[in-house]
C-alpha distance (Angstrom), angle and dihedral (degrees) to the residues before:
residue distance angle dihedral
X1 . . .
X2 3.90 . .
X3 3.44 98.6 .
X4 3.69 93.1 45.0
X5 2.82 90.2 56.6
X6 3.63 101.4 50.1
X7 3.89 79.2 57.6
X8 3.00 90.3 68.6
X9 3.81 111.6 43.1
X10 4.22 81.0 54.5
X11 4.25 88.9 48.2
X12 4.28 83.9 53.7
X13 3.83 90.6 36.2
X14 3.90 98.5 60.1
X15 3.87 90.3 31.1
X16 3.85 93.0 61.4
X17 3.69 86.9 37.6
X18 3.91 86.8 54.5
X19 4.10 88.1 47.4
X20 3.58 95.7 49.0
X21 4.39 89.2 57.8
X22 3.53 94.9 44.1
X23 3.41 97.5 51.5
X24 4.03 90.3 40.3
X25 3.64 88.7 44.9
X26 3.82 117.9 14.4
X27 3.39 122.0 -98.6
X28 4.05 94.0 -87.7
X29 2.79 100.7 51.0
X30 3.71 101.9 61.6
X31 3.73 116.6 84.1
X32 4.15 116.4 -153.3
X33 3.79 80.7 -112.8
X34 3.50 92.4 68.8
X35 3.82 92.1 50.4
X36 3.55 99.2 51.2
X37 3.57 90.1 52.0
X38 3.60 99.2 53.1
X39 3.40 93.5 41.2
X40 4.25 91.5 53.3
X41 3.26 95.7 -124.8
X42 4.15 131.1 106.5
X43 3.66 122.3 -97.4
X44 3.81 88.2 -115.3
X45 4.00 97.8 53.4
X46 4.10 80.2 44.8
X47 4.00 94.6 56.3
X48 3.88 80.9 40.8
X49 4.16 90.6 70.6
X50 4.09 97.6 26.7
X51 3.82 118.3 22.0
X52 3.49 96.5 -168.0
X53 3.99 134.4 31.4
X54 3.57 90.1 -110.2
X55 3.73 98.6 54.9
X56 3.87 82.2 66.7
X57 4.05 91.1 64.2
X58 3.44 90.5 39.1
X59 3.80 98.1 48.5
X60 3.69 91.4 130.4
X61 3.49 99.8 52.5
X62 3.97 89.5 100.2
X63 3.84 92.0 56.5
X64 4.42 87.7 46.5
X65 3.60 93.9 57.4
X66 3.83 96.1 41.9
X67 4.02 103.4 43.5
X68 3.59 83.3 39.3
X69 3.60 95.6 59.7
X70 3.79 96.4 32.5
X71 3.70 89.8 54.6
X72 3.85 92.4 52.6
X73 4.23 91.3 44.2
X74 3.59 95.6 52.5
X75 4.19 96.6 36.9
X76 3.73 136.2 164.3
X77 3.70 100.0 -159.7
X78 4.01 142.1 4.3
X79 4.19 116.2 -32.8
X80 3.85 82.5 -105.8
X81 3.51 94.7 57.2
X82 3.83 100.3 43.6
X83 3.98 92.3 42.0
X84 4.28 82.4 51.0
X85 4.02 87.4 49.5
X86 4.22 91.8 48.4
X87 3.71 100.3 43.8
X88 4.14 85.3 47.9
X89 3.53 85.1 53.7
X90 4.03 104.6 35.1
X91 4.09 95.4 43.5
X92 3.37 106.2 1.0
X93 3.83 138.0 72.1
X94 4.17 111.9 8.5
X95 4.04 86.3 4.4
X96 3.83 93.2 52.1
X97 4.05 90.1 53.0
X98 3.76 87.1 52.2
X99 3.57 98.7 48.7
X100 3.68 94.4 48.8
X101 4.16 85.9 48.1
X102 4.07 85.3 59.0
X103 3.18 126.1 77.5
X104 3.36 100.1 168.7
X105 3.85 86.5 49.4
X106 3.80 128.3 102.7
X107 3.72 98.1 -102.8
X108 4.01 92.2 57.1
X109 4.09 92.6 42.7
X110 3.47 102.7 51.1
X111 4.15 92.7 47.7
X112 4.23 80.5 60.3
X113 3.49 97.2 41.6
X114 3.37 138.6 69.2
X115 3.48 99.7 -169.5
X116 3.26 95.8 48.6
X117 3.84 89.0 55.9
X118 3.68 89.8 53.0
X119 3.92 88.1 56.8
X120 3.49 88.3 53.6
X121 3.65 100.6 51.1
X122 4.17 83.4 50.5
X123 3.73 84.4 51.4
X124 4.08 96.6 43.2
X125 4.11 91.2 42.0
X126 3.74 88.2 50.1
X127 3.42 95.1 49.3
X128 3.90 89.9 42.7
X129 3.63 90.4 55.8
X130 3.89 92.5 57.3
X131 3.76 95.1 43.4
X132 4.19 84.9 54.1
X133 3.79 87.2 51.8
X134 3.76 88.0 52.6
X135 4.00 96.2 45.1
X136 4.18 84.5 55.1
X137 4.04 93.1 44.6
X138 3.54 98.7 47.1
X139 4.19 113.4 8.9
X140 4.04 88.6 44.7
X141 3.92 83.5 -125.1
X142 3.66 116.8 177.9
X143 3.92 106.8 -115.5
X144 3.45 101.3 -117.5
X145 4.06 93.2 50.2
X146 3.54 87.7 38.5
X147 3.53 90.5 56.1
X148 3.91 101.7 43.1
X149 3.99 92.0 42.4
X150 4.15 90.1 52.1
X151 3.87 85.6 52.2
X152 3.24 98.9 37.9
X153 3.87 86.1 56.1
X154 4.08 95.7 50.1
X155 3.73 77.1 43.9
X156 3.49 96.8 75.9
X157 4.04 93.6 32.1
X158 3.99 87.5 63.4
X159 4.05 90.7 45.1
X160 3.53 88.6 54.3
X161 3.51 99.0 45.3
X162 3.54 87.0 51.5
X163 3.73 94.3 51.1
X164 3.76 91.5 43.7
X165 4.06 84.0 59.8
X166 3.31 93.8 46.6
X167 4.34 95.9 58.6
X168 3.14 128.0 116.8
X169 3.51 91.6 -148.9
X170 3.86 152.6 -28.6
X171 3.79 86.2 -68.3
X172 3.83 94.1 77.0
X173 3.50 86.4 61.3
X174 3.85 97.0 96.0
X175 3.54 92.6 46.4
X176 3.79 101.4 48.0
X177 3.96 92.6 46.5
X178 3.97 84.5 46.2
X179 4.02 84.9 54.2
X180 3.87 85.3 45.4
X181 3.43 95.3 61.6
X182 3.86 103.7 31.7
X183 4.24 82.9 59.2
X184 3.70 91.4 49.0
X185 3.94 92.5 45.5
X186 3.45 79.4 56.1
X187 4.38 91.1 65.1
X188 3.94 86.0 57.0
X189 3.91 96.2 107.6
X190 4.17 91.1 59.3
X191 3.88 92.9 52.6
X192 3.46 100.5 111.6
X193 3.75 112.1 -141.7
């Protein structure tokens, strides 16, 4: 368990190193040079952890998919209800109030870059595609509504990250979770009772 997690203190360490350049610098501008150096480690232990520059925004992307998912497999409720209950608790709420404090943080990069927000569409229709899978396996979904409600619902997860980006400040809060939910109250027709 030690080294793990050692792993894992080093993973946070270059992350927040990464964080701390983009938001100093903009996200082009830093080179993965830059990041291993300010982090103290070598450029090969850094490509080690994150292959590519984006897999330092998206750091979290691993931890999405799986509470995500784990939240919907061991549900209290309707897959509307739980998915509401994880994105309040994965980007909205106490997260959302961080992300908007972090500008060198995924929320605030992606809003000012397009590349970045084609990395998280990948990311979303990836995930999308898996949670479709699921719906078939173990809601007997149909495949096509399985499909269009999973993307659909990382529809509205990649709107609000956008809008969450786009803030001012923590006062937009209220209103983008409000948005949140009105789109997702939207979805209620393809729950399947």
């Amino acid at each position: 368990m030690l080294r793990e997690e050692k792993k894992a203190r080093a993973r946070t360490a270059m992350a927040d190193a990464a964080a701390g350049l983009f938001a100093a610098n903009g996200y082009d501008a830093v080179a993965m040079t830059q990041v291993a150096r300010a982090a103290g480690v070598s450029e090969q232990t850094l490509y080690n952890y994150f292959p590519t520059k984006e897999s330092l925004v998206f750091d979290q992307a691993e931890l999405f998919e799986t509470t995500m998912l784990q939240m919907l497999a061991t549900r209290d409720g309707d897959v509307l209800s739980v998915y509401r209950r994880w994105l309040d608790a994965f980007l909205l709420g106490p997260a959302a109030r961080r992300a908007l404090e972090n500008p060198g943080g995924m929320v605030r990069l992606v809003a000012g870059s397009d590349t970045l927000r084609r990395v998280l569409l990948d990311l979303a229709h990836g995930v999308s595609t898996t949670l479709a899978e699921r719906l078939v396996r173990d809601e007997s979904y149909p495949r096509p509504a399985a499909t269009a409600f999973a993307d659909a619902l990382l529809g509205v997860f990649v709107r609000t990250v956008l809008r969450l980006g786009t803030a001012g400040n923590a006062r937009a809060i209220p209103a983008i979770t409000r948005q949140a939910h009105d789109s997702l109250e939207a979805l209620r027709p393809l729950v399947r009772s």
